[in-house]
C-alpha positions as CSV (number, residue, x, y, z in Angstrom):
1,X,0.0,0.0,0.0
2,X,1.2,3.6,-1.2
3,X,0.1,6.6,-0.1
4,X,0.2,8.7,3.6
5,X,1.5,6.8,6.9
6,X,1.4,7.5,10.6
7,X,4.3,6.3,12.8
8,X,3.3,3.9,15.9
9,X,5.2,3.4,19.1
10,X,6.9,0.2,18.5
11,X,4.8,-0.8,21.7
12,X,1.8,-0.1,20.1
13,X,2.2,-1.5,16.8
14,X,3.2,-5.0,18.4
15,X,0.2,-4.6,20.9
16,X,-1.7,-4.1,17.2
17,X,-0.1,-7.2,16.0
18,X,-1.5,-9.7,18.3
19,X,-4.9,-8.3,18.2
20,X,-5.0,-7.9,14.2
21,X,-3.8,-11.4,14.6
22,X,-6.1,-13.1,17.0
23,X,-9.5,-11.3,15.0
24,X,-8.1,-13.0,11.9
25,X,-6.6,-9.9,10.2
26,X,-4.1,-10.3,7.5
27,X,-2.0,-7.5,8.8
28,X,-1.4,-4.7,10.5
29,X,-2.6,-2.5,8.2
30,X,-5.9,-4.2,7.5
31,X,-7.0,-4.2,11.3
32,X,-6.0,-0.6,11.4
33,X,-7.7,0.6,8.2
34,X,-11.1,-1.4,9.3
35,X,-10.7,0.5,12.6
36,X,-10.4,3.9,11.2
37,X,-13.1,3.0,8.8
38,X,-15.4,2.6,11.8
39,X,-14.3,5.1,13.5
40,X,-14.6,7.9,10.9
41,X,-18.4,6.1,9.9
42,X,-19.4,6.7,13.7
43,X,-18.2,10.8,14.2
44,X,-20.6,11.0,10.8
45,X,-23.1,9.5,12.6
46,X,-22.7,11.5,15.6
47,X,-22.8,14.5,13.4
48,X,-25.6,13.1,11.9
49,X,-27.6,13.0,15.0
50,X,-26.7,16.6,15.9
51,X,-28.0,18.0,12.7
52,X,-31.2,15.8,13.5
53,X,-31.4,17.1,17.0
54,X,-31.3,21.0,16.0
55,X,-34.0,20.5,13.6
56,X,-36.3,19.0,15.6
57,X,-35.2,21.7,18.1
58,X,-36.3,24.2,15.5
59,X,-39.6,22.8,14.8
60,X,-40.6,22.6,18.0
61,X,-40.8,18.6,18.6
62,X,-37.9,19.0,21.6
63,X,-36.3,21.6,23.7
């Protein structure tokens, strides 16, 4: 894979390692990806539910 890359602690990376490992990852990198995949798709979500919130807010339906 090309493109942008963050540095780990070596600590962390092997601590990413096992786990990537023992959920059946194929590497590092997969496990991480997935995570920030999930991670990103939830904070849209949350923003989600904040736009949702201030609309209802303005209609009237909650205070």
């Amino acid at each position: 894979m090309f493109g942008p890359k963050v540095k780990l602690s070596p600590d962390l990376y092997e601590r990413l390692k096992k786990t990537a490992s023992i959920a059946g990852y194929s590497s590092v990198d997969e496990f991480v990806i997935h995570i920030l995949e999930q991670a990103a798709a939830d904070s849209e979500q949350v923003e989600s539910e904040e736009e949702v919130r201030k609309r209802l807010q303005g209609l009237g339906y909650i205070e």
